[in-house]
C-alpha positions in Angstrom: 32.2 33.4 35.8 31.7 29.8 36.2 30.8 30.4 39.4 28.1 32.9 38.9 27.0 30.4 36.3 26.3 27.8 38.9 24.8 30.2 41.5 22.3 31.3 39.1 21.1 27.6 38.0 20.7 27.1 42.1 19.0 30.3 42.9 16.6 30.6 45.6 13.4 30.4 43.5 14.8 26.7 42.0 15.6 25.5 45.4 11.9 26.1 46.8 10.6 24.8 43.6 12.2 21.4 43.6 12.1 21.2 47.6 8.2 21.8 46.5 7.6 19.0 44.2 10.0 16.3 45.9 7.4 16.7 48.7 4.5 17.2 46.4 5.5 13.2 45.6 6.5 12.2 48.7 2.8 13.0 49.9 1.2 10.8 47.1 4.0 7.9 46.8 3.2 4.7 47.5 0.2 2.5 47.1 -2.4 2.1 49.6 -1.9 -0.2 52.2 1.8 -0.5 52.0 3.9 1.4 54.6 6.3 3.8 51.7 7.4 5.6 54.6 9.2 3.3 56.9 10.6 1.9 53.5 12.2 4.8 52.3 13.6 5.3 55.6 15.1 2.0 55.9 16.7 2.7 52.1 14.9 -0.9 50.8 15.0 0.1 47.6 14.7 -3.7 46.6 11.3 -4.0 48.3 10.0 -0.8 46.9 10.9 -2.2 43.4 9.3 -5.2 43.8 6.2 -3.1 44.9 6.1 -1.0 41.7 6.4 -4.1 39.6 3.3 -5.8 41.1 1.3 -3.1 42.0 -1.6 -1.8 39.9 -1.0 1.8 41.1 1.9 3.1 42.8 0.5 6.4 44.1 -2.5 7.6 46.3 -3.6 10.5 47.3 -2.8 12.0 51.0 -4.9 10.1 52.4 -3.2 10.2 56.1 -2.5 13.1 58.4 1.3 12.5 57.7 0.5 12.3 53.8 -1.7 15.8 54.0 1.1 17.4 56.4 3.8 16.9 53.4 1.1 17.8 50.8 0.3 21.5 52.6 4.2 21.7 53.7 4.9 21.4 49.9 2.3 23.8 49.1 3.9 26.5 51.7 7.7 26.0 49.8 5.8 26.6 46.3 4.6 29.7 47.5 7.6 30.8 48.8 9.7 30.4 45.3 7.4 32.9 43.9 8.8 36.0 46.3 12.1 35.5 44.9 13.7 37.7 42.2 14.8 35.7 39.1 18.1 35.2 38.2 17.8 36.8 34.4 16.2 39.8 32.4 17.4 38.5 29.2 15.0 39.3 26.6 12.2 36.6 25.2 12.5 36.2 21.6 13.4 32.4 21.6 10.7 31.9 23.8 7.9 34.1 22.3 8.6 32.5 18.8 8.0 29.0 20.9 5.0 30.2 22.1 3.5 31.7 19.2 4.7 28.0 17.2 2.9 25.6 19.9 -0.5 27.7 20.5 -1.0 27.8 16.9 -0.4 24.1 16.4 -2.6 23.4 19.6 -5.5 25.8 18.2 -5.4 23.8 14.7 -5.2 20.2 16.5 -7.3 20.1 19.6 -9.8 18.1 18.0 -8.5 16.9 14.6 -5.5 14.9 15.8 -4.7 12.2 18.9 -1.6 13.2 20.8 0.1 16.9 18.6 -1.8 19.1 21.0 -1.0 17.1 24.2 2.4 17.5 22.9 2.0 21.0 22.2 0.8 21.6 25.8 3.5 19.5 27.2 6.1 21.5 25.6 4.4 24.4 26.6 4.2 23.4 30.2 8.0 22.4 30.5 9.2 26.0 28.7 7.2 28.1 31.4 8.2 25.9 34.0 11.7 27.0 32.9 10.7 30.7 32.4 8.9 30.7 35.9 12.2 29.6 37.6 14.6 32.3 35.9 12.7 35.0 34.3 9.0 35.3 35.3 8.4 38.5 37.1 7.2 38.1 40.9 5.6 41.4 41.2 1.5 40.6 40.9 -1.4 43.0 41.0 -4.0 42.4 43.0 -6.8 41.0 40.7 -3.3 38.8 39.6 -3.7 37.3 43.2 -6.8 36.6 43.3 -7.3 35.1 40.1 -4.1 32.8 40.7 -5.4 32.0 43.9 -8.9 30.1 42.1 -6.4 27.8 40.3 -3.9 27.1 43.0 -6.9 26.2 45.2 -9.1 24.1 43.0 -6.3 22.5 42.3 -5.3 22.1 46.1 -8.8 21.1 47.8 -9.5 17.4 46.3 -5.7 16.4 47.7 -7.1 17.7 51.0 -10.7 16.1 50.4 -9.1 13.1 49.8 -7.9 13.2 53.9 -11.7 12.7 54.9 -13.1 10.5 52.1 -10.7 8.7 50.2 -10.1 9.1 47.0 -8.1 7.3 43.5 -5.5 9.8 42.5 -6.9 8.9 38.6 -9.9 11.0 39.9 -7.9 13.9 40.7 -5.5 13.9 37.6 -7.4 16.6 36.1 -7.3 19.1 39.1 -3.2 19.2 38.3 -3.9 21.0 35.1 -4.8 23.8 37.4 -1.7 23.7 39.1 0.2 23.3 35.5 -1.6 26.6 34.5 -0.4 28.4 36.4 3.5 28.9 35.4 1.5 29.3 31.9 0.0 32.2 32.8 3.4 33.4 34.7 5.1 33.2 30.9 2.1 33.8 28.6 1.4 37.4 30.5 5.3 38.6 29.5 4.7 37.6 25.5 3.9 38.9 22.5 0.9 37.4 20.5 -0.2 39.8 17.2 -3.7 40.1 17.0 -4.1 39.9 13.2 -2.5 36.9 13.5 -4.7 35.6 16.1 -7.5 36.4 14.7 -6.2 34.8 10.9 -5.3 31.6 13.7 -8.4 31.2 15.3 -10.4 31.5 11.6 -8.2 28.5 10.0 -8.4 26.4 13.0 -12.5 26.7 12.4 -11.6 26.1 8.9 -9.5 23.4 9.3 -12.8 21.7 11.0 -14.6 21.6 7.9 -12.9 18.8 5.5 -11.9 16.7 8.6 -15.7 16.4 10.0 -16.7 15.7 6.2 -14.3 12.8 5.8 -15.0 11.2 9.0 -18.7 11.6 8.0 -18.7 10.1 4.2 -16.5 7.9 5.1 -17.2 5.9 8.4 -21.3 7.4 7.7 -21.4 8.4 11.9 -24.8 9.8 13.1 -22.5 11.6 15.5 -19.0 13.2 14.6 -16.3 13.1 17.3 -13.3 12.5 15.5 -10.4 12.6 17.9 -12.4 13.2 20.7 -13.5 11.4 23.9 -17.3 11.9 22.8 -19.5 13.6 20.8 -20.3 16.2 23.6 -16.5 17.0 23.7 -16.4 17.4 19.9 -19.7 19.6 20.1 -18.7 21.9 22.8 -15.3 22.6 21.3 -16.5 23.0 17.4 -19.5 25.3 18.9 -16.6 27.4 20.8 -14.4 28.0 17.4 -18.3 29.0 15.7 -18.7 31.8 18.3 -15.1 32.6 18.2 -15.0 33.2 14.0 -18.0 34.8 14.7 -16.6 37.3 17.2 -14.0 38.0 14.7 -15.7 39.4 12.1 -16.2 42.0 14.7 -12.4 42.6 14.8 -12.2 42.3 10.7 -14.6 45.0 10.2 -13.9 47.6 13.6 -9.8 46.8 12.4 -10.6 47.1 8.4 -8.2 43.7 8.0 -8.2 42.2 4.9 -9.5 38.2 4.0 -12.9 39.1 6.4 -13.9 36.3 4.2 -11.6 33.9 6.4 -14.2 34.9 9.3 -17.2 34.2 7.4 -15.9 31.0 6.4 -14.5 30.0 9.9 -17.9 30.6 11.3 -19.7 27.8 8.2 -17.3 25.3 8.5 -17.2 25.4 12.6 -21.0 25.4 12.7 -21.2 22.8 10.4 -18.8 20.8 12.3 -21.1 21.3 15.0 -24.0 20.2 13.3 -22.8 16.9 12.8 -22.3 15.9 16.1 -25.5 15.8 16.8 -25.8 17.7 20.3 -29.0 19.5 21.0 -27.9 21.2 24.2 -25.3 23.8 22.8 -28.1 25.6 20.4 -28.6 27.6 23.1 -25.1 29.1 23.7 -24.9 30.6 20.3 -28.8 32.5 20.9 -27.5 33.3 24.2 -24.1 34.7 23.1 -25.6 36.3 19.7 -27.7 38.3 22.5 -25.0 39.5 23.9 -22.4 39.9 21.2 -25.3 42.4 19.8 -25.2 44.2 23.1 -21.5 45.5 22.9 -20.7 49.0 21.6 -20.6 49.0 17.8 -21.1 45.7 17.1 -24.4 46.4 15.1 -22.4 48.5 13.0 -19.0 46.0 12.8 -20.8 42.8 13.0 -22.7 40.9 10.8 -24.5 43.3 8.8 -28.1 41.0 8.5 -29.8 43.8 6.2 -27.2 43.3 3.2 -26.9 40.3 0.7 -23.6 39.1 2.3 -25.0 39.0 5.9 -28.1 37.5 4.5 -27.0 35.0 2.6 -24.4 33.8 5.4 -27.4 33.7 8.2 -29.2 31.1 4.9 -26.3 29.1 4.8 -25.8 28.4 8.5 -29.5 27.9 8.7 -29.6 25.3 6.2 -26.6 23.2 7.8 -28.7 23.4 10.8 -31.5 21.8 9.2 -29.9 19.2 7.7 -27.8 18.0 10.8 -28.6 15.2 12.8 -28.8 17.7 16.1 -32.3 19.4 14.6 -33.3 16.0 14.0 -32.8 15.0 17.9 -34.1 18.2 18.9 -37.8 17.9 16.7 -37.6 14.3 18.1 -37.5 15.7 21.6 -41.1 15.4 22.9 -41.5 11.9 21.6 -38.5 10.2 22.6 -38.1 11.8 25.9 -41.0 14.3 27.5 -43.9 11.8 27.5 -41.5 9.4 29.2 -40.3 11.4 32.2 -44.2 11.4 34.0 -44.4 7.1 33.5 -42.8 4.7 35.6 -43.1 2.1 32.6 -41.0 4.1 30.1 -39.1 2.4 28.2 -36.9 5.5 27.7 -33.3 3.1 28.0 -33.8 1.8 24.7 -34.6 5.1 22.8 -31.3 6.3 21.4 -32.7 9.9 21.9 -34.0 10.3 25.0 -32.4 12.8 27.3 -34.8 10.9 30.4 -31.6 9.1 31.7 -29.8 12.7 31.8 -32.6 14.0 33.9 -32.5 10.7 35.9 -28.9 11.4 36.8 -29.1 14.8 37.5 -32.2 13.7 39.8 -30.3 11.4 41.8 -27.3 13.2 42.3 -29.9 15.9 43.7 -31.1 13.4 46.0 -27.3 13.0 47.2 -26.5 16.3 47.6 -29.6 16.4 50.0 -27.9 13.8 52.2 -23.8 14.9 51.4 -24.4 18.3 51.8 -21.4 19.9 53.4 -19.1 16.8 52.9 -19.6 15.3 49.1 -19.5 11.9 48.7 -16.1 11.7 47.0 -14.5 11.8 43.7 -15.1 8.0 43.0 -17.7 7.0 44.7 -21.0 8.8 42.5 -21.4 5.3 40.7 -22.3 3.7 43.8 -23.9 6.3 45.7 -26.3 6.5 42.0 -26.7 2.8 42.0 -27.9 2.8 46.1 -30.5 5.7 44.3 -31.7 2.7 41.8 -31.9 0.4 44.3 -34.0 2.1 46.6 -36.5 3.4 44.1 -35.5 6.8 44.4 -34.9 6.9 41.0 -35.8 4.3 37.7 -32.8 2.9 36.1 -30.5 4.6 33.7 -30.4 1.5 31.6 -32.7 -1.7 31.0 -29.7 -3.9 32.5 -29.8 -5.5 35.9 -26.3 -5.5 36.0 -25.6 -2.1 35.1 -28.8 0.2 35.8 -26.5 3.0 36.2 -24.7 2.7 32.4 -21.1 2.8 34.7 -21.4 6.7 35.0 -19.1 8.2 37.8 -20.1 11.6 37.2 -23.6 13.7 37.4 -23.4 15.3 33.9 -23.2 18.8 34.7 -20.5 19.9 36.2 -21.9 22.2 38.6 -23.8 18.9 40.2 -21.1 17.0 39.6 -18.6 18.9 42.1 -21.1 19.8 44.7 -22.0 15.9 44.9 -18.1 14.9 45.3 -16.9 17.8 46.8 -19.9 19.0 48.7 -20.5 22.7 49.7 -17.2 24.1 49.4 -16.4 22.4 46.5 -19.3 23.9 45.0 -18.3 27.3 46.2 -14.8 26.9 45.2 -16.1 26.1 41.6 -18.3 29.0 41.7 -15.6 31.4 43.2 -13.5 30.3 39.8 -15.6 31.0 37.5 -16.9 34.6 38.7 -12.8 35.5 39.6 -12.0 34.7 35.8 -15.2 36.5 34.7 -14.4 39.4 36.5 -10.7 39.1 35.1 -12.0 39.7 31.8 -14.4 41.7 32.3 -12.5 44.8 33.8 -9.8 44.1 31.7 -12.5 44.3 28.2 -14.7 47.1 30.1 -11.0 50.0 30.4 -10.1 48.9 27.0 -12.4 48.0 24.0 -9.0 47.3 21.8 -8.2 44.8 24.0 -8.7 41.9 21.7 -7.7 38.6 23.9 -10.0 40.2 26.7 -13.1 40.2 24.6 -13.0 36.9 23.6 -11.5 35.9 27.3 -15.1 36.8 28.3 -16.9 35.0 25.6 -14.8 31.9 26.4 -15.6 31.9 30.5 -19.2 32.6 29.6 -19.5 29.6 26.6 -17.8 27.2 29.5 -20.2 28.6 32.6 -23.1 27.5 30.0 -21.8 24.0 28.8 -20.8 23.4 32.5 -24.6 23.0 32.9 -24.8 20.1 31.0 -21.0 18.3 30.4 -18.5 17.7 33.2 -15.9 18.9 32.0 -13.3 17.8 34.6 -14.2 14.1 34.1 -12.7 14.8 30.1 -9.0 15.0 29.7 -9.1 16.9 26.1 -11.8 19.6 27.3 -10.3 19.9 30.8 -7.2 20.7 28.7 -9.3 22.9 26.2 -10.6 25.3 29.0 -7.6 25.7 31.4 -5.2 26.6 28.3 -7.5 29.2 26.8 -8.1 31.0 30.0 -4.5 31.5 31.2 -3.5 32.1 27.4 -6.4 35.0 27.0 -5.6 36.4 30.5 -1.9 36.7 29.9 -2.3 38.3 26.9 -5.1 40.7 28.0 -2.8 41.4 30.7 0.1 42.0 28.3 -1.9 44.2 26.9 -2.8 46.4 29.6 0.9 46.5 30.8 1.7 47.9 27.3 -0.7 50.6 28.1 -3.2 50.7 25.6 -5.4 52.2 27.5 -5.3 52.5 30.9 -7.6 51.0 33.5 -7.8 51.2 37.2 -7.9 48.2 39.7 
């Protein structure tokens, strides 16, 4: 018995897996400039702890052909642990109760708190790392490989970029939570999530929104709201996702007759209110754009929000008014004369007006001029700030700011995250961002088009869409808490959409 104990805790599939990562940081130990290699192999372990005491960081990325062999080597053992049969078909009760408990507290944290949902995540990430190496199922369909397959290689190609251009491996920290993602979705796709309660979930975590953005408002008396965020932007785009997402509920209240419809109602006010205060102008487009299209699916005139009665019309007033009271229609009416007139003179003074959007099209400007000279290659994950100051220089561009030392405001990235990757990553990059987002669109979208019940589907869709839209103007890879955001809600709606078509709801054909 002990025996078969043992054998199970070293099964194939673990062996792979840690063989995997010890060369995973093999290929990025070491700081640059200092020979790791020939010190691990002479066993100095007192020289290599002398160099992580004095050194500001203490890994790199494979920037060597030894480094990028041992990175790709890695990358073939991960692969192989997947075609391995776990060790146990025990049943996932423990586990689905511990899903259920952390996705609700990440949903109802993600912007109100610092660290409960990175420790949600965390948690999340070490449990289906566990249930990948002794109960997740090895048996994929094909749109399963594919889809995986636009993680594991946006996650893959900056470690291989960094070989030609180098690269800081801070730069690349955010390209991991692809490769994280992916034992999520591997666990997530076996669970049980109830919809009602979903839908109750996603309602009070757009509630929730409400009396947090009003005491940071009275109280600290912000023109912009972020709260716990990195920026306004990142507060914006994530209180504008839970407004569409209530709203997209109310469709599920109604078609599902589930009771407390006015928790839906109320999620959509207090996220949209939320969202006013942050003051972004850009993101008043993806709720016209989505309304659009929200009105477009089957039934939804007759589920949704019902404009021609009271209720509907006294809900459209109210979300009107908070509109026109928030700082963002303020920005947007003070468009023309804080920015437009600018663009066409060389003597603007657009720097010093707090509402100009002149240095965004300045940025975006310049990293098209980059892209014209990077592009095949990109330019790197760190180098944009320089590359956009050489712009500055050499009159290509005006300054971002009125400051001789800093005429490019220390912005490393392009703000949009479409420029952004093409200008690092060049061509392929571009591609390979491209290929992700269509592969999880499609995901969702034949998943939601063989079954209209399929609840995690639908909003699967409405989540890749709200992200191909703010990837226009926000990079979203350059922010830890929305890179987080979007990676986590697309492998939990896909493995629950995909739960649901195992159950056989209603059958579709790939």
């Amino acid at each position: 018995m002990q025996h078969k104990i043992f054998f199970n805790l070293l099964n194939k599939r673990l062996f792979f897996l840690v063989i995997s990562f010890l060369l995973i940081f093999l290929s990025i130990l070491g700081p640059p400039n200092v020979p790791m290699f020939s010190l691990l192999a002479s066993l100095n372990i007192k020289e290599i702890y002398n160099i992580y005491l004095h050194s500001d960081t203490f890994f790199r990325m494979p920037d060597t052909f030894n480094r990028v062999s041992i990175f790709v080597l890695s990358l073939v053992f991960l692969v192989m642990s997947s075609l391995y049969n776990p060790p146990y078909k025990s049943d996932n009760r423990l586990i689905t109760i511990l899903f259920i408990t952390l996705s609700s507290l990440f949903f109802t944290t993600i912007i109100i708190t610092n660290n409960i949902y990175n420790l949600s995540i965390m948690l999340l990430i070490i449990i289906s790392i566990y249930y990948y190496i002794y109960k997740a199922d090895n048996h994929f369909k094909s749109i399963e490989i594919i889809f995986l397959l636009s993680y594991l290689t946006f996650f893959i190609f900056p470690f291989i970029h960094s070989y030609f251009i180098t690269t800081t491996i801070t730069e690349a920290d955010n390209y991991t939570r692809f490769l994280l993602a992916i034992p999520l979705y591997l666990m997530i796709r076996d669970l049980d999530f109830d919809k009602q309660f979903f839908l109750y979930l996603i309602n009070i975590a757009s509630i929730i929104l409400l009396p947090v953005t009003l005491y940071f408002y009275l109280v600290y008396d912000l023109d912009r709201i972020r709260i716990f965020t990195s920026s306004a932007t990142v507060f914006s785009n994530i209180s504008m996702t839970f407004f569409l997402f209530s709203l997209l509920s109310i469709y599920f209240f109604k078609k599902y007759k589930i009771d407390y419809i006015f928790l839906a109602y109320l999620g959509s006010f207090a996220a949209l209110f939320a969202w006013g205060l942050s003051g972004s102008r850009f993101t008043i487009i993806i709720p016209l754009i989505v309304i659009i299209l929200l009105i477009l699916i089957p039934n939804y005139r007759k589920y949704g929000i019902p404009l021609c009665n009271k209720i509907g019309l006294l809900f459209m007033v109210i979300l009107l008014s908070v509109f026109l009271t928030s700082t963002s229609f303020d920005r947007l009416t003070n468009l023309n004369l804080s920015s437009i007139g600018d663009y066409s003179k060389p003597e603007a003074n657009h720097w010093i007006k707090r509402d100009s959007i002149v240095p965004r099209l300045l940025i975006w400007n310049g990293a098209i001029n980059i892209i014209n000279e990077n592009t095949f290659a990109g330019i790197g994950l760190d180098n944009f700030n320089r590359e956009l100051h050489s712009q500055i220089i050499n009159n290509k561009i005006q300054p971002i700011r009125k400051d001789f030392d800093n005429p490019t405001a220390g912005l490393n990235h392009a703000h949009s995250q479409f420029l952004d990757t093409f200008v690092k990553l060049g061509l392929f990059g571009f591609l390979l961002l491209s290929f992700f987002i269509i592969i999880n669109f499609y995901f969702f979208y034949r998943l939601s088009k063989n079954n209209e019940d399929n609840v995690f589907a639908i909003f699967g869709l409405l989540f890749i869409l709200i992200h191909s839209l703010i990837m226009i103007n926000h990079v979203i890879l350059s922010h830890h808490q929305s890179t987080i955001f979007m990676v986590f809600l697309l492998v939990f709606f896909a493995g629950l959409s995909l739960n649901d078509y195992k159950k056989g709801e209603k059958r579709c054909h790939w």
